[in-house]
DRENFI-9127 format. One line per field, with one value per residue (C-alpha): residue in three letters; y, x, z. Coordinates in Angstrom, 2 decimals, decimal comma, always signed. Each point is the difference from the previous one (the first is absolute). Layout:
code (ALA  ...);
py (Y  ...);
px (X  ...);
pz (Z  ...);
REM end
This chain:
code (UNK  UNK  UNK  UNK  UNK  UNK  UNK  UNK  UNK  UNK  UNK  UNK  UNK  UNK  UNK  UNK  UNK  UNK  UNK  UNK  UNK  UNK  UNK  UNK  UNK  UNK  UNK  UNK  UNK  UNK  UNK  UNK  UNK  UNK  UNK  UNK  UNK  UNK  UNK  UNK  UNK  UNK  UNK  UNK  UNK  UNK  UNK  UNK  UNK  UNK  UNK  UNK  UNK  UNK  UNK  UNK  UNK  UNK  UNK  UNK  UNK  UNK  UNK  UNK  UNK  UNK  UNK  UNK  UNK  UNK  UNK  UNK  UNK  UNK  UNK  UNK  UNK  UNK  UNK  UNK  UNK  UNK  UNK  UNK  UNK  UNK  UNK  UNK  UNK  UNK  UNK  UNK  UNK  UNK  UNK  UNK  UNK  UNK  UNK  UNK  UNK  UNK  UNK  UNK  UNK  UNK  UNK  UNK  UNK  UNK  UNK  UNK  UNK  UNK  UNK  UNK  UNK  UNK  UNK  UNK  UNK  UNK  UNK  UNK  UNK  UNK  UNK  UNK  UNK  UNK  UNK  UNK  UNK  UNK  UNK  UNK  UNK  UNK  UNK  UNK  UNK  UNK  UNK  UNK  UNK  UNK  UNK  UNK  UNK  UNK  UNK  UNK  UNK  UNK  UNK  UNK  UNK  UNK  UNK  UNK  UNK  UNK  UNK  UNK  UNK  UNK  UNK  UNK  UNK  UNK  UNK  UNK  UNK  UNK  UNK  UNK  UNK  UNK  UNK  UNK  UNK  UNK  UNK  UNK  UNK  UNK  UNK  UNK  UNK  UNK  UNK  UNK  UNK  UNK  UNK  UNK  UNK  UNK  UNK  UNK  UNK  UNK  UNK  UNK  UNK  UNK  UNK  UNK  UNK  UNK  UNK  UNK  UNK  UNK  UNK  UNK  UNK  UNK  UNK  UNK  UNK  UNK  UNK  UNK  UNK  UNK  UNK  UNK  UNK  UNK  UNK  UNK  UNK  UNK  UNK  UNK  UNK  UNK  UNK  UNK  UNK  UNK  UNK  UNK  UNK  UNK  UNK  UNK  UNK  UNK  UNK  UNK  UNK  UNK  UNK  UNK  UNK  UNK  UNK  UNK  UNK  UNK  UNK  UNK  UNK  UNK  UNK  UNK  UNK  UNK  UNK  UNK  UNK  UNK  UNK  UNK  UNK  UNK  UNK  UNK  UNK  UNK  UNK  UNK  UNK  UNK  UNK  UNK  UNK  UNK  UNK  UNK  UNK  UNK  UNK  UNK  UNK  UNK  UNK  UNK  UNK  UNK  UNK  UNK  UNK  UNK  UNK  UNK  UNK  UNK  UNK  UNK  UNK  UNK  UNK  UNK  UNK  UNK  UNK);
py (-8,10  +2,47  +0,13  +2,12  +1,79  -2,62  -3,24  -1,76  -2,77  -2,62  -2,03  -3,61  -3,07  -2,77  -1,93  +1,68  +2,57  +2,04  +0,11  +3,70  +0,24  +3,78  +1,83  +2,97  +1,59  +2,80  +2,32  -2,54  -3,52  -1,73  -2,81  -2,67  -1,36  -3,75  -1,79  -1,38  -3,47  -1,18  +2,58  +2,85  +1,78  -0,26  -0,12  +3,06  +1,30  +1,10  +1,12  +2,32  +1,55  +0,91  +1,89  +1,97  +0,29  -2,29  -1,94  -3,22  +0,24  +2,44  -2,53  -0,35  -1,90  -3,26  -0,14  -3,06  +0,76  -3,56  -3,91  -0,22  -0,63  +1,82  +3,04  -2,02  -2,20  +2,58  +0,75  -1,60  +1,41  +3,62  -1,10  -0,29  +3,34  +1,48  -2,01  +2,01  +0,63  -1,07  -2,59  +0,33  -1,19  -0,97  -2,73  -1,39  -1,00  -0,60  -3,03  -0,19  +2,77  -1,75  -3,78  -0,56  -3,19  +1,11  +2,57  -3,27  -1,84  +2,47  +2,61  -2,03  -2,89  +0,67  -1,43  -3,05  -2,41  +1,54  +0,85  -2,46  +4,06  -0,08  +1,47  -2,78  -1,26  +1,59  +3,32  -0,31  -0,68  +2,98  +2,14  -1,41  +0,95  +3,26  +0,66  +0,73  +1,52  +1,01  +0,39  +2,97  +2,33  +1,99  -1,70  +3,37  -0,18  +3,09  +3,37  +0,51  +3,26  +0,27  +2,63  +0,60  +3,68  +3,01  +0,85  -3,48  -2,78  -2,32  -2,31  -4,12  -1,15  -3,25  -1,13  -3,08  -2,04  -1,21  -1,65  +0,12  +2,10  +2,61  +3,57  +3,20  +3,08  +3,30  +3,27  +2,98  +2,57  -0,86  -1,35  -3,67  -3,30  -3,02  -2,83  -2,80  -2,52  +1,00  +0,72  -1,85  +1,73  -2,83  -1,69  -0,09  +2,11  -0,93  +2,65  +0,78  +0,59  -3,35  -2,35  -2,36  -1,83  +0,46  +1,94  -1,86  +1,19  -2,69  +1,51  +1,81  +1,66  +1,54  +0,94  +1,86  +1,69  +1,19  +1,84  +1,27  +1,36  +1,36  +1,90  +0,99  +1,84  +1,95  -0,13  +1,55  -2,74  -3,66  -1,98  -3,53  -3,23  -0,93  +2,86  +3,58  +2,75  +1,03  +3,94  +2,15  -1,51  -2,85  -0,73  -0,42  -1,84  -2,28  -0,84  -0,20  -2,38  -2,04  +0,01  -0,66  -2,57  -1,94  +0,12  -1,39  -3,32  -0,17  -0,13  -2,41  -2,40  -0,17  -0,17  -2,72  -2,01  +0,55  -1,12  -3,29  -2,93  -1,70  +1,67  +1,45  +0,03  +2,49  -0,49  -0,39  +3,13  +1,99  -1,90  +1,17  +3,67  +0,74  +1,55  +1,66  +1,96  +1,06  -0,34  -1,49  -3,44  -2,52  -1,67  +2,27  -0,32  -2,62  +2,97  +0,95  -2,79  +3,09  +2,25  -2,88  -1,54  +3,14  +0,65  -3,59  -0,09  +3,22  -1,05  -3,22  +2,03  +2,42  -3,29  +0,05  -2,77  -3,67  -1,85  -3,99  -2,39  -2,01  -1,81  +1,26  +3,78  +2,55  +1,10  +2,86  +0,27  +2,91  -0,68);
px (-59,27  +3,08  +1,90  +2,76  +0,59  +0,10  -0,23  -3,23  -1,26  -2,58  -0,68  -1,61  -1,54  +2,18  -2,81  -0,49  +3,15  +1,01  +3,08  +1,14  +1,28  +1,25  +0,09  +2,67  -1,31  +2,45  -0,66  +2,80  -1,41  -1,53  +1,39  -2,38  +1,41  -0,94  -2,89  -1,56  -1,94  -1,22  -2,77  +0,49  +1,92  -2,97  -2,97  +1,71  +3,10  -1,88  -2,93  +1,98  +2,31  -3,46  -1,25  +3,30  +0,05  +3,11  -0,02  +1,59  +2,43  +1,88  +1,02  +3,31  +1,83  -1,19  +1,83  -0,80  +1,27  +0,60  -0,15  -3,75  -2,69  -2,25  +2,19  +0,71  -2,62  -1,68  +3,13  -2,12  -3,13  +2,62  +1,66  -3,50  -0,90  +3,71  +1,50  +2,58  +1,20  +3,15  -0,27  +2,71  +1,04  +3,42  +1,81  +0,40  -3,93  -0,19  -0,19  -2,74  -2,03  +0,33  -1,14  -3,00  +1,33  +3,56  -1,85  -1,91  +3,19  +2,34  -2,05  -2,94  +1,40  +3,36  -0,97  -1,66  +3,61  +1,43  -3,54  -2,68  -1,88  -1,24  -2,90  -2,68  -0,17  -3,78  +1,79  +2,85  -2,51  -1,75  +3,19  +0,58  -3,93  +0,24  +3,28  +1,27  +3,35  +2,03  +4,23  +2,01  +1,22  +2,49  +1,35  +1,19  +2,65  -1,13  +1,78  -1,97  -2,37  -3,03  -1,06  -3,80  -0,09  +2,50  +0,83  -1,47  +2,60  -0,42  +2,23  +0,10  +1,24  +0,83  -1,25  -0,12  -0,97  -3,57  +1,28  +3,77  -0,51  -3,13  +0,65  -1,77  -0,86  +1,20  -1,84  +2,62  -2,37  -2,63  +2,36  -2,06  +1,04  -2,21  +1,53  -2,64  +0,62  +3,87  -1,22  -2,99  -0,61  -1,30  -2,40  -1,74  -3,19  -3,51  -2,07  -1,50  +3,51  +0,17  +2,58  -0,25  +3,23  +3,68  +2,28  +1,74  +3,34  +2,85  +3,69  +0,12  +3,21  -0,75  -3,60  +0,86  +2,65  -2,36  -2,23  +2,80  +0,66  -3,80  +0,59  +2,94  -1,16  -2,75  -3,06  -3,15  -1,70  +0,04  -2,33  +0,03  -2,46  -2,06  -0,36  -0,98  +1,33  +3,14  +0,77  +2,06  +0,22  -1,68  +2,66  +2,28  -2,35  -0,18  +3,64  +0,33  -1,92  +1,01  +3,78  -1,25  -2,05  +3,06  +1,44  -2,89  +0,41  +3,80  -1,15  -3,14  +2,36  +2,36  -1,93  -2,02  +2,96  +1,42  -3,34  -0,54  +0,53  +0,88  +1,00  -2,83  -0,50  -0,99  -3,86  -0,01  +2,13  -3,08  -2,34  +1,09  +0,74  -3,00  -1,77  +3,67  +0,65  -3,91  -3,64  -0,49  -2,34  +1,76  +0,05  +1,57  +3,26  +1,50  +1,36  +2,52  +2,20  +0,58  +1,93  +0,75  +2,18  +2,66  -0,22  +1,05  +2,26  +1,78  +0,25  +1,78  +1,98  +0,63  +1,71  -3,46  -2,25  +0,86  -2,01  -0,89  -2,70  -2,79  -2,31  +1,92  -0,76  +2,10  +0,49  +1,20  +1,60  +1,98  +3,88);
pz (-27,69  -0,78  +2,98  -1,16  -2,94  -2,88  +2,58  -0,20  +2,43  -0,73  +2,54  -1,18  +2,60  +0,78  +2,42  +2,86  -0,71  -3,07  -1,83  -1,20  -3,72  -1,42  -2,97  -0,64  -2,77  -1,16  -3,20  -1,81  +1,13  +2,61  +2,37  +1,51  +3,17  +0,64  -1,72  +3,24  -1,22  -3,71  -1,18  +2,46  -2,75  -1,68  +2,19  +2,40  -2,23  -3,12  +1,37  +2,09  -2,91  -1,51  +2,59  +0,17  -4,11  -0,39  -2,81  +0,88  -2,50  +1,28  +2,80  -0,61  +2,68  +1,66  +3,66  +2,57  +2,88  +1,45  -0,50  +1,69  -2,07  +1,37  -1,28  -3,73  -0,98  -2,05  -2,27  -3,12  +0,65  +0,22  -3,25  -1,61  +1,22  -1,14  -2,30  -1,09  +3,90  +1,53  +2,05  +3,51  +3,33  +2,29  -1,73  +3,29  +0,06  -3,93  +0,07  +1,81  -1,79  -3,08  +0,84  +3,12  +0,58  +1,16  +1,53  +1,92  +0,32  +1,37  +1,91  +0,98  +0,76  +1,52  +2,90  -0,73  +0,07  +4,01  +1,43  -1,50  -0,99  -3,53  -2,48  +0,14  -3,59  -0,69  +1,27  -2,35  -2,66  +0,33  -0,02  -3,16  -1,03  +1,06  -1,86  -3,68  -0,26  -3,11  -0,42  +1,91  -2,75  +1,86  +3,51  +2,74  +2,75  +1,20  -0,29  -3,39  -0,94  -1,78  -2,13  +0,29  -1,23  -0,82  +3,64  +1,44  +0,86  +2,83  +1,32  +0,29  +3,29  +1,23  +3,41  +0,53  +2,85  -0,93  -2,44  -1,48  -2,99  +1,21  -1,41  +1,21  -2,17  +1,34  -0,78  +0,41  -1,46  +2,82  +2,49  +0,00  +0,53  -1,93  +1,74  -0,25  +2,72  +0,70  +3,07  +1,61  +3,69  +2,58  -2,32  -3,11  +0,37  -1,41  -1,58  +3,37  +1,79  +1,90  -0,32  -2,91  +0,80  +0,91  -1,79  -2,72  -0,24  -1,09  +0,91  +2,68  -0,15  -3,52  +1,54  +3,06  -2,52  -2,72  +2,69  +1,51  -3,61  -0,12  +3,47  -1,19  -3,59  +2,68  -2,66  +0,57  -1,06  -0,18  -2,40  +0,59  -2,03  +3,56  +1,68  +0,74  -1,28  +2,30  +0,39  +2,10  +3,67  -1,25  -2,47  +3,46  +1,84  -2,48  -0,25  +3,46  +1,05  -3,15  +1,29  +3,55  -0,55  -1,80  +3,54  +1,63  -2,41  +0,80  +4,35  -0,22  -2,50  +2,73  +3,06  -1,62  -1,53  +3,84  +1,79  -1,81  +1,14  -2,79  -2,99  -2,24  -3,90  -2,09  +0,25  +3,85  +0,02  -1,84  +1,88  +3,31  -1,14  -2,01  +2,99  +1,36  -2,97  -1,87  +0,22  -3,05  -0,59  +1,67  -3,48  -1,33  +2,42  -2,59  -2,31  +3,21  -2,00  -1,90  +2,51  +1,88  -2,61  -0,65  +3,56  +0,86  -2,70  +1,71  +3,24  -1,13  -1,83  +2,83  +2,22  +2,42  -1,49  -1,38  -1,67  -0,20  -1,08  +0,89  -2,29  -2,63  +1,00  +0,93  +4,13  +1,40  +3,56  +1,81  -0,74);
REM end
């Protein structure tokens, strides 16, 4: 649906939650914002630019917003659709756009060496199924404007966090924020509002500063790829409890680091916390290696944890 003047959102399933792509279709060109996975451009994309009397054609710009591929893997199926688009996203997550296996290698599997966490194999295959991507014609640092229409520019931030190089669209004409998953509340929601699984933000100081960015910019609404639509107070409530619950991880990490009697890995850590921190499937806890990982990494850095080994993982204990 057209959720402000020009912005469209289609929402497409991902299992049992959705990821949100956008069209900004301005009287100059039109700017599709993330491809979600291989054939929703096509199957969900298309059919929607028909019943809005788009041609597909005029699709000018190609953005992804970061290295997940839930948010690139349909960049072929988009380059089909538009072939004459420009393909862009952060150079900082390039890399990763353009080739599934370093996406595998260094997002997926990041912790597979210090925590013994990995993609099984059959999961790894099927990102690589459910994925086709195609070169980055233009890499953005941020700072840059688009030009959708005669008085319609919006603005390229970056706000990183989730990942290293994830950039938000800003909307000054309707005061709205399309930020993906720069900010990711206290879980990942399912289509029916319960939590799927933890939020899976990467670097934390980077995080809590690109909401505190968002608060900052006071929009009157926030569109986001997993979640409702965010307006007025909501738009506040939202951020808030995103920044807060950043806190939360910082206490239980210490208390539990503190409590144990000998000191924990990675996997224990999540383990243990699951139940502290969300009521997500207790399965589902693993993904804490997420947040875990730049919040660990900070609190070494911050003089307050050390680290060791044992069995060839990493520990953590209180310094």
């Amino acid at each position: 649906m057209e959720v402000a003047p020009g912005i469209h959102r289609i929402e497409a399933p991902l299992g049992d939650r959705f990821v949100a792509m956008y069209l900004l279709v301005g009287d100059e060109c039109t700017m599709l914002l993330d491809t979600g996975m291989d054939k929703m451009p096509d199957q969900y994309v298309a059919p929607y630019l028909d019943q809005i009397g788009v041609p597909a054609s005029k699709i000018r710009y190609v953005l992804n917003s970061h290295a997940d591929y839930d948010h690139t893997a349909g960049n072929a199926s988009a380059k089909e659709l538009a072939p004459n688009a420009i393909f862009m996203c952060h150079y900082l997550d390039q890399a990763m756009v353009e080739d599934i296996d370093v996406m595998i290698r260094d997002r997926y599997s990041e912790f597979a060496v210090d925590h013994g966490i990995d993609e099984s194999e059959e999961g790894k295959q099927a990102i690589r199924d459910a994925s086709r991507h195609v070169p980055i014609d233009i890499a953005l640092s941020g700072g840059e404007r688009i030009r959708l229409g005669k008085d319609w520019f919006v603005e390229i931030l970056h706000t990183p966090g989730h990942s290293r190089g994830h950039l938000t669209i800003h909307d000054p004409r309707s005061q709205t924020l399309i930020i993906f998953d720069a900010t990711l509340w206290n879980a990942v929601l399912r289509k029916d509002g319960k939590p799927a699984f933890p939020p899976t933000y990467r670097f934390v100081d980077t995080y809590v500063a690109s909401m505190n960015r968002f608060a900052g910019m006071q929009p009157k609404m926030i569109l986001t790829s997993h979640y409702p639509i965010y307006k007025g107070a909501g738009v506040h409530e939202f951020l808030a409890e995103s920044r807060a619950y950043v806190d939360r991880v910082d206490q239980a990490l210490l208390q539990a680091i503190g409590q144990a009697a000998t000191p924990p890995t990675m996997r224990e850590l999540t383990e243990q916390l699951g139940s502290v921190l969300g009521e997500w499937p207790s399965a589902a806890s693993v993904y804490l290696v997420n947040p875990f990982q730049g919040h660990l990494e900070r609190l070494v850095q911050y003089g307050l944890v050390t680290t060791a080994r044992r069995d060839g993982l990493l520990t953590y204990q209180l310094a």
